[in-house]
Steps between C-alpha positions, in 0.01 A plus 500: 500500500682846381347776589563891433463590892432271755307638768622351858124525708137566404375666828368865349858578450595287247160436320450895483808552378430196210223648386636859504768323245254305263325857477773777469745208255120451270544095631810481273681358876532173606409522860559226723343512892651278716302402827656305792150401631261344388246763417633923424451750783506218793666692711482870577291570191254259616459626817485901452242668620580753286371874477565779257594802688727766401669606807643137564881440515640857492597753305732221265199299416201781426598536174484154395167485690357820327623344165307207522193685615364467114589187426239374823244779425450377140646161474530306204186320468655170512548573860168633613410712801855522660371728808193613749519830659576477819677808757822487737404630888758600647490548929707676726578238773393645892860403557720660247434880411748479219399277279218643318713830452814283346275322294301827356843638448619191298181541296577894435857367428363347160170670436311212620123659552314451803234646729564575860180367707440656864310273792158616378567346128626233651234399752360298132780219577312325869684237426825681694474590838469888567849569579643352135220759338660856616692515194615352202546578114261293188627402124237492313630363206611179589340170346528061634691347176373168312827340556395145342356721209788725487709221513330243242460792269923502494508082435242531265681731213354689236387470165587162433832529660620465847834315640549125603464396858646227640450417839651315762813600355751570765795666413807291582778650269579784304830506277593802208483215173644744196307834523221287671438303780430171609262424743429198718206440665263238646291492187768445244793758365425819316741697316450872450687811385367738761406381900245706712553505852116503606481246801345725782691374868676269317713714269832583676532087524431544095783734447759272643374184308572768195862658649353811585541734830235456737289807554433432909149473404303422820168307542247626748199286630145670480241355674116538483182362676176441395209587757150493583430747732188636627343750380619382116649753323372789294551419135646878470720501727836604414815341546602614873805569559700580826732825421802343721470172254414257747150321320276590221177359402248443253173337454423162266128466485410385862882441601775724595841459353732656788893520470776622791631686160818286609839499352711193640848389350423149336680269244371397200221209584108410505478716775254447731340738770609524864216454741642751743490755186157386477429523872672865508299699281182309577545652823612843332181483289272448833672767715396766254184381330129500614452164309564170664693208358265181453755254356830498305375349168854448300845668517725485188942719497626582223892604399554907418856495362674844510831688403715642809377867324113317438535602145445249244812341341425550133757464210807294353734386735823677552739187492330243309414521150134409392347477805150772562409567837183551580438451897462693828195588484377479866089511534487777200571242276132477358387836497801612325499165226354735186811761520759297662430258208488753224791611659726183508404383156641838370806471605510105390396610202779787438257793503614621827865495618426469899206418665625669845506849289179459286215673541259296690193769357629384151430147517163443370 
């Protein structure tokens, strides 16, 4: 099997980035995904519970955000409905007067728009106790994602065309064969002339298998909860957030999806969640909400890989020739999948010289 590029991962990453290819090359490319499990998107993909909203990873990842915006407002109709409106609430913890403030002032920082929302607007939101509704700040223009949509939209292709998948195709060897490479996995060897670096939490252990530096990407456990609780709740209500980052929440028809918004150091695996996470921000959850927890219905983790700077790694390798990188792209990673893909495919495809100086606005 010779391929033009082969694509190492088919979480949103990779498959994005595939179709991105097929479309800005006309399908003249020979694309090539390959999937070490047994299904695409098993593993962080699979388990996002992902939201469009501008504000999210800082100042370095707006852009991107912003220039996907289109692309999830009027999707290609292959894809379908990609979003539902849905706003970001914001709360001032009673504990910690500065974290609403630094969080408004990170939002200023990049334009991000917002409306500030005094006790009386907020007395709408019983679900919180009265001391978490003094003060806090609403996005309005914030949507849930169809990830699986999203997602199956990228496998799927376009207009006849879209790359070859081939799952449960582990990556055990990579070796520079000519101007090509030669790859070994668990399915069977594949040669290619050009290998993208695409595999999520496990990409640094890629980039040795192919010679390359390691970029000290870093795998961080999220966990969430599903709950019934009692009163149910509202189908409006926004994703709550706590200012100082310690839980957010959201509804799913009668459940509530609840996460401790946490960040812990992990290697790459099927992670699993921890039940004192769980236990933690169940209690969190109860401490400042009105509601009461009925039962814990189903808990799921999922791996957020990130940069030491939490900026994407994008772009050819500095030491190794033929070898794309397109990784490092922490819980963003689906909200950002239109531009960072437009983005990546550019520069495969010669018609941008560096992805880290491109700009991000330009990539639709």
């Amino acid at each position: 099997m010779t391929y033009d590029i082969a694509i190492i991962g088919a979480g949103i990453a990779g498959a994005s980035l595939a179709w991105a290819l097929g479309q800005q090359s006309g399908g003249r490319l020979k694309v090539v995904l390959l999937e070490a499990e047994a299904r695409p998107g098993y593993h962080t993909t699979g388990r996002s519970a992902a939201f469009w909203v501008e504000s999210y990873g800082g100042p370095g990842i707006v852009p991107l955000s912003r220039a996907s915006r289109r692309f999830f407002m009027e999707p290609p109709e292959a894809f379908g409905p990609l979003l539902s409106p849905r706003p970001a609430l914001h709360l001032a913890p009673p504990d910690d007067a500065s974290a609403l403030p630094a969080l408004m002032a990170e939002f200023d920082s990049t334009s991000v728009a917002y409306e500030r929302l005094d006790a009386a607007a907020l007395a709408r939101y019983s679900i919180m106790r009265p001391e978490w509704l003094a003060d806090g700040v609403i996005e309005h223009d914030c949507h849930d994602i169809d990830v699986a949509a999203l997602h199956q939209g990228y496998l799927r292709g376009f207009e006849g065309w879209k790359a070859s998948l081939v799952t449960d195709a582990r990556v055990t060897g990579l070796a520079r064969d000519g101007d090509g490479w030669a790859i070994e996995t668990t399915a069977g060897p594949v040669s290619a002339g050009v290998v993208v670096n695409a595999a999520g939490a496990w990409a640094d252990e890629v980039a040795t298998l192919a010679g390359a530096r390691r970029r000290g990407l870093q795998p961080l456990r999220r966990t969430m909860a599903v709950l019934r609780i009692d009163p149910a709740p509202p189908a409006d209500l926004p994703v709550v957030m706590d200012a100082a980052g310690r839980f957010y929440f959201k509804p799913d028809g009668e459940r509530l999806w609840l996460s401790p918004h946490d960040e812990i150091p992990d290697v790459p695996h099927d992670v699993r969640p921890d039940e004192l996470d769980l236990a933690m921000v169940i209690d969190r959850f109860e401490k400042a909400s009105t509601a009461k927890v009925l039962r814990l219905e189903s808990s799921w983790a999922g791996l957020r890989t990130f940069a030491p700077d939490r900026l994407p790694v994008f772009g050819w390798d500095d030491g190794v020739a033929g070898l794309f990188w397109c990784a490092g792209q922490g819980g963003f990673g689906i909200q950002t999948a239109p531009a960072a893909s437009a983005l990546c495919a550019r520069v495969l495809l010669g018609e941008a010289a560096d992805a880290g100086a491109y700009d991000a606005s330009r990539a639709l």
